[in-house]
C-alpha positions as a Markdown table, in Angstrom:
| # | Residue | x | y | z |
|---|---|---|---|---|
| 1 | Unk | 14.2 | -17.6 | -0.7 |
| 2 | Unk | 14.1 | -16.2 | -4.2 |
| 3 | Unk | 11.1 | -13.2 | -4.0 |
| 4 | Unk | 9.8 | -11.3 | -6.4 |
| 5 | Unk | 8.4 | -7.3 | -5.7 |
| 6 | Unk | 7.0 | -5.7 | -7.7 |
| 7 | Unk | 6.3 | -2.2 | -7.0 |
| 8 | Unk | 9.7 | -2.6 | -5.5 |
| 9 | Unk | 10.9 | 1.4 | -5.9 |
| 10 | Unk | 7.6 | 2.6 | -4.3 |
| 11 | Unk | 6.9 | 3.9 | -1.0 |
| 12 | Unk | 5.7 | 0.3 | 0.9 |
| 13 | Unk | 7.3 | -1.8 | -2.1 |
| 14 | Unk | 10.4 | -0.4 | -1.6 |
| 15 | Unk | 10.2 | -0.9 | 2.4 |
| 16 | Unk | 9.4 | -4.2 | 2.1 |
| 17 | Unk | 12.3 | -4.7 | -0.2 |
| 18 | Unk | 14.3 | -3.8 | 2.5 |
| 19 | Unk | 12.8 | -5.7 | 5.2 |
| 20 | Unk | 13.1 | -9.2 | 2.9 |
| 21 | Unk | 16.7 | -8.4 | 1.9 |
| 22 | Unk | 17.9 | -7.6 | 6.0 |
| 23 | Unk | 16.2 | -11.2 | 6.4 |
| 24 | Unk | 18.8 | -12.8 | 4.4 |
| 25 | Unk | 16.4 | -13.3 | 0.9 |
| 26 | Unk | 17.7 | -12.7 | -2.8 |
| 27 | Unk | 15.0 | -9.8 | -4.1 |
| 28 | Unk | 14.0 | -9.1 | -7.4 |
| 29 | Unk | 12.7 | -5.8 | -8.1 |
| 30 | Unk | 9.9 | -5.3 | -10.8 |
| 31 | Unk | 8.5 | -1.4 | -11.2 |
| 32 | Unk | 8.2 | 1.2 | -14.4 |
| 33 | Unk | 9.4 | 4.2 | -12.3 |
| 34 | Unk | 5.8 | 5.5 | -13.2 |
| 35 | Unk | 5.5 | 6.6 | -9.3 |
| 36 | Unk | 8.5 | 4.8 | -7.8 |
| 37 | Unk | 11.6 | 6.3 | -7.2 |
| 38 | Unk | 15.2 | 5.2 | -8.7 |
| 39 | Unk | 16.6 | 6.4 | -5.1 |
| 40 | Unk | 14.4 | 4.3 | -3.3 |
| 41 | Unk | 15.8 | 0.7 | -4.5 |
| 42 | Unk | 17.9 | -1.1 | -2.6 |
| 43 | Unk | 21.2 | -1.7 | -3.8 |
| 44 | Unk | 21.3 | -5.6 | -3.4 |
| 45 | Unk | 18.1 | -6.1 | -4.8 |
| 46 | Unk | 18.3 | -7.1 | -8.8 |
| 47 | Unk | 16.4 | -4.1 | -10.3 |
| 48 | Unk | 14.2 | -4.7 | -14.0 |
| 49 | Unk | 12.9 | -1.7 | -15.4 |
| 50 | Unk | 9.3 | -2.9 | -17.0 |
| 51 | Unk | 5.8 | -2.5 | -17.0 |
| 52 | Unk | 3.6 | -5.5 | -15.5 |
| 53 | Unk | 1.6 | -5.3 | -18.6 |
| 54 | Unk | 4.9 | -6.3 | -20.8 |
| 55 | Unk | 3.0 | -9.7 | -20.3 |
| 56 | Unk | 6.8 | -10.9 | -22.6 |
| 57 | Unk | 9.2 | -9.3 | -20.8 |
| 58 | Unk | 7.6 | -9.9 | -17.5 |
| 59 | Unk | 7.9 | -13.3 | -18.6 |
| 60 | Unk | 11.5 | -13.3 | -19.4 |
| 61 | Unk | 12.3 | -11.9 | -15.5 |
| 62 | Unk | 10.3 | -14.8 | -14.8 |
| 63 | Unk | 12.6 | -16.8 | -16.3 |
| 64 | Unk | 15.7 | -15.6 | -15.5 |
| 65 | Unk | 14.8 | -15.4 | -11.6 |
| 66 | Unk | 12.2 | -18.5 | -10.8 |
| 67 | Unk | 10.8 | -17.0 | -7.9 |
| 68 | Unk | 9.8 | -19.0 | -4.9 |
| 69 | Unk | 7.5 | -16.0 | -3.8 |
| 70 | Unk | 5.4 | -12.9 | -5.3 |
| 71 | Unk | 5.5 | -10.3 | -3.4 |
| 72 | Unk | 2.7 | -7.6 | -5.4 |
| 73 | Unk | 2.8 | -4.5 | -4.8 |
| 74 | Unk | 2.9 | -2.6 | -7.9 |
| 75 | Unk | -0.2 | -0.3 | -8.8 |
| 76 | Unk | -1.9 | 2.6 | -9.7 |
| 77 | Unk | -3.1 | 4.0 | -6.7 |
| 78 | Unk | -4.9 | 7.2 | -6.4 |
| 79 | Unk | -8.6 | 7.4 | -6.0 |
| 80 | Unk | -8.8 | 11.0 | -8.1 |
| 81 | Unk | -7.0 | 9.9 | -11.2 |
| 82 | Unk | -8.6 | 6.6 | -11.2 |
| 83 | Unk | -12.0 | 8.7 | -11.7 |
| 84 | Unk | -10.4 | 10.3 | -14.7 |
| 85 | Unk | -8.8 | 7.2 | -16.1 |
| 86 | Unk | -10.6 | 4.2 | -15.1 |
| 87 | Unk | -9.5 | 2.4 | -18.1 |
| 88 | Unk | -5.8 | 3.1 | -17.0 |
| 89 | Unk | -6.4 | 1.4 | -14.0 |
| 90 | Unk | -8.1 | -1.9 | -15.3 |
| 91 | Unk | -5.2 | -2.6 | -17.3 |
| 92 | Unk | -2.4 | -1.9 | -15.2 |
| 93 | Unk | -4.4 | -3.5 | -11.7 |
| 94 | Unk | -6.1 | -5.8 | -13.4 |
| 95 | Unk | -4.3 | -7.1 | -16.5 |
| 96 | Unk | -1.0 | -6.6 | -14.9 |
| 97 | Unk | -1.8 | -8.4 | -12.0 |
| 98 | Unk | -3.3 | -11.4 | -14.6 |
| 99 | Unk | 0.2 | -11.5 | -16.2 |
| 100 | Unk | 1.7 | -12.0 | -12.8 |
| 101 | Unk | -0.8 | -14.6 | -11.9 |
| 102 | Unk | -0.7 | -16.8 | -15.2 |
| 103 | Unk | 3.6 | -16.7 | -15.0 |
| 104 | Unk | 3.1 | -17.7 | -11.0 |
| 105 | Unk | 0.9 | -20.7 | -12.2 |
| 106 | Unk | 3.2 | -21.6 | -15.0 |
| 107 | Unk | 6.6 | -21.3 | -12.7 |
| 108 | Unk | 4.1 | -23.3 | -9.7 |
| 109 | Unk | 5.4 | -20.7 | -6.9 |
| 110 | Unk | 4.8 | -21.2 | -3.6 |
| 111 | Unk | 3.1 | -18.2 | -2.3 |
| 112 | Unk | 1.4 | -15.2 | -3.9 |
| 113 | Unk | 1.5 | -11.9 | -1.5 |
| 114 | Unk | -1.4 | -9.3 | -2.8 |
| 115 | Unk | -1.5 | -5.8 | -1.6 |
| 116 | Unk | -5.4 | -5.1 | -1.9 |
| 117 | Unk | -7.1 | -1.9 | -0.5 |
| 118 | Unk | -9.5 | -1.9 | 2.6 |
| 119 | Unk | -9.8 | 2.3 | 2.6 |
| 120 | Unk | -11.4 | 1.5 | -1.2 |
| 121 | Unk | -13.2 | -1.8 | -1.7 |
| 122 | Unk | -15.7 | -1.5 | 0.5 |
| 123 | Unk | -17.6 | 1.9 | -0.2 |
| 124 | Unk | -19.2 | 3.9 | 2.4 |
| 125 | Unk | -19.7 | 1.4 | 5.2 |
| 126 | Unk | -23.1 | 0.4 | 6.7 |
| 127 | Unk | -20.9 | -0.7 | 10.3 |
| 128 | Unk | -17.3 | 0.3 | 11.6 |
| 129 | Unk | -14.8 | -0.7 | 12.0 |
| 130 | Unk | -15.0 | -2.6 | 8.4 |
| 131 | Unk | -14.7 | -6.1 | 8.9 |
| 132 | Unk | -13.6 | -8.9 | 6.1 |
| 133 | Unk | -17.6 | -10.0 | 6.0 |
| 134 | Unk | -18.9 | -6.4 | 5.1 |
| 135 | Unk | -20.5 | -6.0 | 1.8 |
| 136 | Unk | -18.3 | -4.7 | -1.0 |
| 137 | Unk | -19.2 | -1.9 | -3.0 |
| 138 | Unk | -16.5 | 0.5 | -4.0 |
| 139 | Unk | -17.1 | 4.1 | -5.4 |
| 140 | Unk | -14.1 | 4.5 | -7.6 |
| 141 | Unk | -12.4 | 2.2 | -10.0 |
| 142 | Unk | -9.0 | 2.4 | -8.2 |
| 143 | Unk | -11.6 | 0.0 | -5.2 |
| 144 | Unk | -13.2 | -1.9 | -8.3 |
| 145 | Unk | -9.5 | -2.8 | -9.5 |
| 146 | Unk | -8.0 | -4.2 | -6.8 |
| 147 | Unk | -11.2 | -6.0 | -5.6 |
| 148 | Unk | -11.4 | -7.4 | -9.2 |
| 149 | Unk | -7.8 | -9.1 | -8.5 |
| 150 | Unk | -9.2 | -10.8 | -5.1 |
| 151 | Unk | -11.7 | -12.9 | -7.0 |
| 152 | Unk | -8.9 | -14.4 | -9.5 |
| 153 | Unk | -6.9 | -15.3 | -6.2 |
| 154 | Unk | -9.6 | -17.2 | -5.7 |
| 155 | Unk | -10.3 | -18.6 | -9.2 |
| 156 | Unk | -6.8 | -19.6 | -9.6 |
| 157 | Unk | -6.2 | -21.2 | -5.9 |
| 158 | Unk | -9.6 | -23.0 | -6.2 |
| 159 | Unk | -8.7 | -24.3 | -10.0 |
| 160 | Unk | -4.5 | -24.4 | -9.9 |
| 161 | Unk | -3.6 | -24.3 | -6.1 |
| 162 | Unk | -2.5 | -21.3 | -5.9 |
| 163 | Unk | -1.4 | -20.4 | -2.3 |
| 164 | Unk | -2.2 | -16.7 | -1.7 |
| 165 | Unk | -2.5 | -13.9 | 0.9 |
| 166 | Unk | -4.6 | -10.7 | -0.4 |
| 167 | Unk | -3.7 | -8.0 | 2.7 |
| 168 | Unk | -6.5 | -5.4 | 2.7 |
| 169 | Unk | -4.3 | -2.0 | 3.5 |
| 170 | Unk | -5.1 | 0.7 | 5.7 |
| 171 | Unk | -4.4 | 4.4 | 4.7 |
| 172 | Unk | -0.8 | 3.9 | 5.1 |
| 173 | Unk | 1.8 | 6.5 | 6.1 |
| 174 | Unk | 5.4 | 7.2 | 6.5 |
| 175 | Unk | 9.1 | 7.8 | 5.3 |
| 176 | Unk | 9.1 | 8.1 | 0.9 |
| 177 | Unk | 5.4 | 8.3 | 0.8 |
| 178 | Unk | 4.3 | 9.5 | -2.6 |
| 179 | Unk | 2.2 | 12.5 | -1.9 |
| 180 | Unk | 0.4 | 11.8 | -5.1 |
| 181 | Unk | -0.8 | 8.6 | -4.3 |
| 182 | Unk | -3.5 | 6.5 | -1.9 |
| 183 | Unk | -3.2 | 8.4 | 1.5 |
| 184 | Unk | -1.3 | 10.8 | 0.4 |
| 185 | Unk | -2.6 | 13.5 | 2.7 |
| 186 | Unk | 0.1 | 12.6 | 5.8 |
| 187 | Unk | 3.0 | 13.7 | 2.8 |
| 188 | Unk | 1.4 | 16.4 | 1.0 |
| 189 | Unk | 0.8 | 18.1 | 4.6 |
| 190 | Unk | 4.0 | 17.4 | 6.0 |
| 191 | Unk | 5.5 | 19.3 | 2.8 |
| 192 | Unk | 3.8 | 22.0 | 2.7 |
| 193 | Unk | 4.3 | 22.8 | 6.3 |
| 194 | Unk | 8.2 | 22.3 | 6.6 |
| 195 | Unk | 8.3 | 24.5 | 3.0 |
| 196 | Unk | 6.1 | 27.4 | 3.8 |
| 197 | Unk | 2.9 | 26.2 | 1.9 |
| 198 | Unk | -0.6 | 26.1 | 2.7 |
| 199 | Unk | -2.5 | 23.0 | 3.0 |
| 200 | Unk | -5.8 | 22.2 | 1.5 |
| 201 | Unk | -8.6 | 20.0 | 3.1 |
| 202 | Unk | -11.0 | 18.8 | 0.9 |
| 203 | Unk | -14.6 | 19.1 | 2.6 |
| 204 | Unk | -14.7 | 19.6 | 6.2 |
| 205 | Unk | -12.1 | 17.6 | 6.9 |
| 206 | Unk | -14.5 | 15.6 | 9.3 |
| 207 | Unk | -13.4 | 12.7 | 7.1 |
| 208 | Unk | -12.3 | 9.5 | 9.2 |
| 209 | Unk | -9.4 | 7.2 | 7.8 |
| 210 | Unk | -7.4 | 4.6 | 9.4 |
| 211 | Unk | -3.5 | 5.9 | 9.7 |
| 212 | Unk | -1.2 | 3.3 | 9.9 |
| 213 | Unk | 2.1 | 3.2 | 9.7 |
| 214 | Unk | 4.5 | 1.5 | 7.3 |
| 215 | Unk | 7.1 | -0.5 | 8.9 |
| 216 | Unk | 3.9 | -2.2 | 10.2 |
| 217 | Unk | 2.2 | -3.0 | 6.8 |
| 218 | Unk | 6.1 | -4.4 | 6.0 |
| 219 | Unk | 5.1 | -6.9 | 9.2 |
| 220 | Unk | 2.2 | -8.0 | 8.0 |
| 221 | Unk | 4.0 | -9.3 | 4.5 |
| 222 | Unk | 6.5 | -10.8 | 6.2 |
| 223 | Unk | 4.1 | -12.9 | 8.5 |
| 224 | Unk | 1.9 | -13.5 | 5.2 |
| 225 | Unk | 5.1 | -15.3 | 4.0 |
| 226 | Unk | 5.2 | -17.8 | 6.7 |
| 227 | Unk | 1.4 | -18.6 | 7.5 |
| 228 | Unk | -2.5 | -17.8 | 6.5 |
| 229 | Unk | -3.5 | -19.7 | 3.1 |
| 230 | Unk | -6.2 | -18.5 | 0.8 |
| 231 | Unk | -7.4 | -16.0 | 2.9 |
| 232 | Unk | -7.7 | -12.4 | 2.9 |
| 233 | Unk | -6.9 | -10.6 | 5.8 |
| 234 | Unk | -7.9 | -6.3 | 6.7 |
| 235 | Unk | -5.0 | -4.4 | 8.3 |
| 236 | Unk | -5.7 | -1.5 | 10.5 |
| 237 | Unk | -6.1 | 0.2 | 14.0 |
| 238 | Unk | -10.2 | -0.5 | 14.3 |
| 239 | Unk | -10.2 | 3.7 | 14.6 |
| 240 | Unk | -10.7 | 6.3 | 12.4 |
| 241 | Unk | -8.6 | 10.1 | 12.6 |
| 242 | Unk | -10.2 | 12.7 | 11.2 |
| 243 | Unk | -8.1 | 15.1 | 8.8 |
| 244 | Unk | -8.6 | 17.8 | 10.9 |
| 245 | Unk | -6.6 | 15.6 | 13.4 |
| 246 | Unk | -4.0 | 14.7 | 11.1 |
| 247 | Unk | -3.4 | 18.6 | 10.4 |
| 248 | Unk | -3.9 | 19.5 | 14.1 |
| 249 | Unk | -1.0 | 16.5 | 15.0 |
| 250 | Unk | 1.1 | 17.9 | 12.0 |
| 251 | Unk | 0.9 | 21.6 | 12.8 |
| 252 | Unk | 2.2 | 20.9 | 16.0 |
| 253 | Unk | 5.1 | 18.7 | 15.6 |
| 254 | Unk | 6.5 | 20.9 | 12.7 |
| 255 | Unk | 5.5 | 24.3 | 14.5 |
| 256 | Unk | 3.7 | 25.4 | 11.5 |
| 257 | Unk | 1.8 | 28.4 | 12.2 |
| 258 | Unk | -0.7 | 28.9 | 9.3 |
| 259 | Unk | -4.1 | 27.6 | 9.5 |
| 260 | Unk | -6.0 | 25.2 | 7.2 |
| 261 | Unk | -7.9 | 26.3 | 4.3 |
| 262 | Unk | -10.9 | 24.5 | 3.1 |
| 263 | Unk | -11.3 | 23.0 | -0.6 |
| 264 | Unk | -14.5 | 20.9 | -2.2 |
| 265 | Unk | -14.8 | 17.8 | -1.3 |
| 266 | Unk | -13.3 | 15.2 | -4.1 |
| 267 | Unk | -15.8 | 12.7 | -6.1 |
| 268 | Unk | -15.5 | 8.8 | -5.3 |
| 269 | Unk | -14.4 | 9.3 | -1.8 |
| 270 | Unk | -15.5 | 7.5 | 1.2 |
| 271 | Unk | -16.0 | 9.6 | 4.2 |
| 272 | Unk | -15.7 | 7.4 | 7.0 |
| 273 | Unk | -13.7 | 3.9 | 6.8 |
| 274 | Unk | -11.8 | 1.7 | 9.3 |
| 275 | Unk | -11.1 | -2.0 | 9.6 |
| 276 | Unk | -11.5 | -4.4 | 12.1 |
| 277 | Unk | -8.2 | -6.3 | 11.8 |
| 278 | Unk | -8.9 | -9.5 | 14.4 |
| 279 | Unk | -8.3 | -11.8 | 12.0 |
| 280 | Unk | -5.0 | -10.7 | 11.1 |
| 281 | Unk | -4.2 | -10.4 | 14.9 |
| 282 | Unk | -5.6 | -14.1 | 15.2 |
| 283 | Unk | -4.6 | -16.3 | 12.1 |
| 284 | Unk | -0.9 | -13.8 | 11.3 |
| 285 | Unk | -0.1 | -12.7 | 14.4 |
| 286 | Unk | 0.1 | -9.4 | 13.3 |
| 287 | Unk | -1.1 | -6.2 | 14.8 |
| 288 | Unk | -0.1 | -2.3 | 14.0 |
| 289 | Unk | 2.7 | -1.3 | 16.6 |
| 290 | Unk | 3.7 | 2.1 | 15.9 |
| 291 | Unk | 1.2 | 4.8 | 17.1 |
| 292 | Unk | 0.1 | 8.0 | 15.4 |
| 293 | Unk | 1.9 | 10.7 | 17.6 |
| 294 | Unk | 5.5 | 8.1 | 16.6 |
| 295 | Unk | 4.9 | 7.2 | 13.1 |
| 296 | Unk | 3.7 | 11.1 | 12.3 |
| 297 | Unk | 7.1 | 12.3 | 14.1 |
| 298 | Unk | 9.4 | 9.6 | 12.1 |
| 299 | Unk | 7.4 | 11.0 | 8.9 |
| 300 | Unk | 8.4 | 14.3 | 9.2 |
| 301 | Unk | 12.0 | 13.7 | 10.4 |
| 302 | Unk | 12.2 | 12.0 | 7.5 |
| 303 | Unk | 10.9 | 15.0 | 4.7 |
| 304 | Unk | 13.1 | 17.2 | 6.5 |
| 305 | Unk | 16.1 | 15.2 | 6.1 |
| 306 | Unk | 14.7 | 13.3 | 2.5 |
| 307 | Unk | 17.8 | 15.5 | 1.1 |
| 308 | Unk | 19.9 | 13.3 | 2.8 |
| 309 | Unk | 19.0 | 9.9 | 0.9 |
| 310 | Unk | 18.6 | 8.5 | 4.6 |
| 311 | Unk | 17.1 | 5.2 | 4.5 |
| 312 | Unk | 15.0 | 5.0 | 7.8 |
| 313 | Unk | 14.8 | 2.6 | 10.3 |
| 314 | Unk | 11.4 | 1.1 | 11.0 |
| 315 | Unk | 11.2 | -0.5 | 13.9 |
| 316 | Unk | 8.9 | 0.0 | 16.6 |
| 317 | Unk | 9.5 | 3.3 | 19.2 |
């Protein structure tokens, strides 16, 4: 099939580039390098350097490609900035995604493949593990955003057929993780350990996210591809690891000897979040594969040979 990423040089974009063009598809790559990397395309993917709010441009790749599928992964993704900027981040997640969305009407595709946010739309949670049902109220525009997008899935399979798949992601981590982004705290440690730094916890590191790795979010778009209509689906464990866990885990498999220090905690962040993913185990017949202690050792193999330009594999241990 002829797909469409966009996000496609990023760190899950880029994997799932992979994983579709190892499956025999022609790729596309849309992404403005903002946070991608030029390293991280894949060679045999057709590469266009553009913003998805170039609402003309994006519609010439449209043009030029007529792709079967939308894969979209492309984003700003950081809770912190999007306090700063929130305007930023209502025009690239929202308007961006509005482009996409109007060109996938116009060129009738046959599915759209939406990389939505389950650590951010819901808020502080009144149950866990998260489920689909539970109320949403984010506290950051970065949650807002990518909720936002959800309800035009709707608007436009309800009034245009649109056939759609929003995946609500986990705190995802693993090989080419952008330390500056969503989740980031599995890459900024493992840097600072291997390199002789000293990592920061915000708060008391009593914090609770759900780590999951990403050769297992790249399964879950893959199985989006082939079934589940209109519907949106969590991703996740169903278990929260604190951040003191995630430096305990890290300090030891790197044999970093320093201890943690303690910063403020950051504004707009959740304390506690993780999603019940049953109906993604049910309806896509997906479910997360590669455990914490395996996809934290893989990470950090990878920083300390990222030098190399190794492109990992992902498969399960």
């Amino acid at each position: 099939m002829r797909i469409l990423v966009t996000g496609g040089a990023g760190f899950i974009g880029s994997h799932v580039v992979d994983a579709l063009i190892e499956r025999g598809h022609e790729v596309a790559v849309v992404d403005d390098l903002s946070t991608g990397k030029r390293e991280h395309l894949n060679p045999q993917a057709t590469f266009y350097h553009l913003d998805i709010r170039d609402a003309q441009r994006l519609a010439e790749v449209f043009a030029a490609e007529r792709p079967e599928i939308v894969n979209h992964q492309a984003a700003r993704a950081n809770v912190r900035e999007s306090m700063e900027k929130p305007v930023l981040y209502a025009e690239v997640n929202v308007i961006g995604s509005l482009n996409l969305l109007e060109l996938s009407r116009k060129y009738e595709i046959a599915k759209f493949i939406y990389a939505s946010t389950g650590g951010a739309v819901y808020g502080e949670p009144e149950y866990l593990p998260a489920d689909e049902a539970h109320p949403i109220n984010p506290l950051d525009p970065y949650g807002a955003s990518k909720h936002f997008v959800e309800h035009y899935l709707h608007l436009y399979g309800v009034n245009y057929g649109l056939r759609y798949i929003s995946l609500r992601y986990p705190n995802v981590y693993g090989p080419r993780q952008d330390p500056y982004g969503e989740a980031g705290v599995v890459a900024i440690f493992t840097g600072q350990m291997l390199h002789g730094g000293q990592p920061v916890i915000n708060g008391s590191g009593e914090q609770e996210r759900d780590f999951v790795y990403v050769g297992d979010v790249v399964e879950a778009n893959i199985k989006a591809m082939e079934t589940g209509d209109n519907q949106v689906y969590n991703l996740g464990w169903g278990v929260g690891t604190s951040i003191n866990e995630i430096f305990a885990r890290l300090k030891e498999i790197t044999g970093y000897g320093r201890e943690a220090v303690h910063g403020p905690p950051r504004l707009g962040e959740v304390f506690k979040i993780y999603l019940e993913a049953s109906k993604a185990r049910q309806e896509l017949g997906w479910g997360p594969r590669v455990g914490l202690d395996e996809g934290l050792r893989r990470t950090v193999e990878y920083f300390k040979n990222a030098h190399r330009d190794q492109r990992p594999v992902l498969g399960t241990p």
